[in-house]
N, C-alpha and C positions, 0 to 999 in steps of 0.2 A: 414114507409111502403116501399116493394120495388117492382118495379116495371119488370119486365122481358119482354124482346123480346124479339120474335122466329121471322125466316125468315126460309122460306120453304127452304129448300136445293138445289134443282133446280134453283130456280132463280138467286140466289146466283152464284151458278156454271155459268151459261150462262152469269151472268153480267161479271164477272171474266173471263171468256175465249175470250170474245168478246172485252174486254176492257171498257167494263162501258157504258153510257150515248153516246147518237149521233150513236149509230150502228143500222145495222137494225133491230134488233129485242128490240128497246130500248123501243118500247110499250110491251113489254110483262108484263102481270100481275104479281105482286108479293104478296104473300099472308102473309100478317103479323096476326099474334097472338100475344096478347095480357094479361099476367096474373098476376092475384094480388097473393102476396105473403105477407103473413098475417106474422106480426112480431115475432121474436123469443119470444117463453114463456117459455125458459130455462132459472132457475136462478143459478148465482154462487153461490158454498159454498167456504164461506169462514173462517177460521178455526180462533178461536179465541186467541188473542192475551196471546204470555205465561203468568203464574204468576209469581210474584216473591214476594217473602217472605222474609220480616222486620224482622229484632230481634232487638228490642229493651229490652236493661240490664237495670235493674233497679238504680237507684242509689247507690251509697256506702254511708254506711250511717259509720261517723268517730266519737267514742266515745271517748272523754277526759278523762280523769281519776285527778281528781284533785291531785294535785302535792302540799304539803306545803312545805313553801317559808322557806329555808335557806337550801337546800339539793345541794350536788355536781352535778357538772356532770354526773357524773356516777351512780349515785344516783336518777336523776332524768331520764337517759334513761331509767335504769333497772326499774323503775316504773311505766312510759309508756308502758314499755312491749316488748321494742327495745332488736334484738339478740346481743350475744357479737360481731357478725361481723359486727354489725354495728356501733356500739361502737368502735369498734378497729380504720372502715376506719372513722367514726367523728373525732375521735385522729388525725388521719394519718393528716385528713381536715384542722385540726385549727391548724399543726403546731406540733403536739407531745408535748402537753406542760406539764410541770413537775407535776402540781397539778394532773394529771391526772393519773400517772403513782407514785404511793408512795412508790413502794421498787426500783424504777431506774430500773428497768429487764427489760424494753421495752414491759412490757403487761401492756396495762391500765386498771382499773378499778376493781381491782382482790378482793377489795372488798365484791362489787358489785357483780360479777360477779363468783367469785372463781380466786383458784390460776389457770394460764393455762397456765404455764409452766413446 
């Protein structure tokens, strides 16, 4: 709740010119008013908090392809389903090793793979 005072203007003026309290017109009447001021019934808006939107991917889901057992390297990428550029940098990986590479030309797996020279 708030409260308001009013003081007549006049009094005001002659306390003020006179300098205050102990003059001689310091019995003059002052007329105070008095007012209730009823509290504010304004409410804020407030704007609501932005969205933010999740993407959740779903899983990969990785299918093996069974591989029977005595097949080369090469042999067993191309059947996985690996490209020859991965094959080439696997080579590169483990060293360029000769099993891998059976006419010596420095393309592995041509088998496999075809000639790609």
């Amino acid at each position: 709740m708030v409260t308001a005072l009013l003081v007549s203007a006049g009094a005001v003026v002659s306390v003020a010119a006179l300098g205050g309290c102990g003059t001689p017109t310091a019995g003059t009447p002052v007329t105070v008013v008095r007012e209730i001021v009823p509290p504010s019934t304004t409410t804020a808006v407030v704007a609501p908090p932005p969205t933010s939107v999740v993407v959740v991917e779903p899983p990969v889901t990785v299918t093996r392809v069974p591989v029977a057992p005595g097949l080369t390297s090469c042999q067993r990428l191309f059947a996985e389903g690996y490209s020859f550029t991965y094959a080439f940098n696997a080579w590169v990986n483990a060293g360029r090793p000769l099993s891998w590479d059976a006419d010596r030309d420095g393309y592995p797996c041509e088998q496999s793979y075809g000639n790609r020279n």
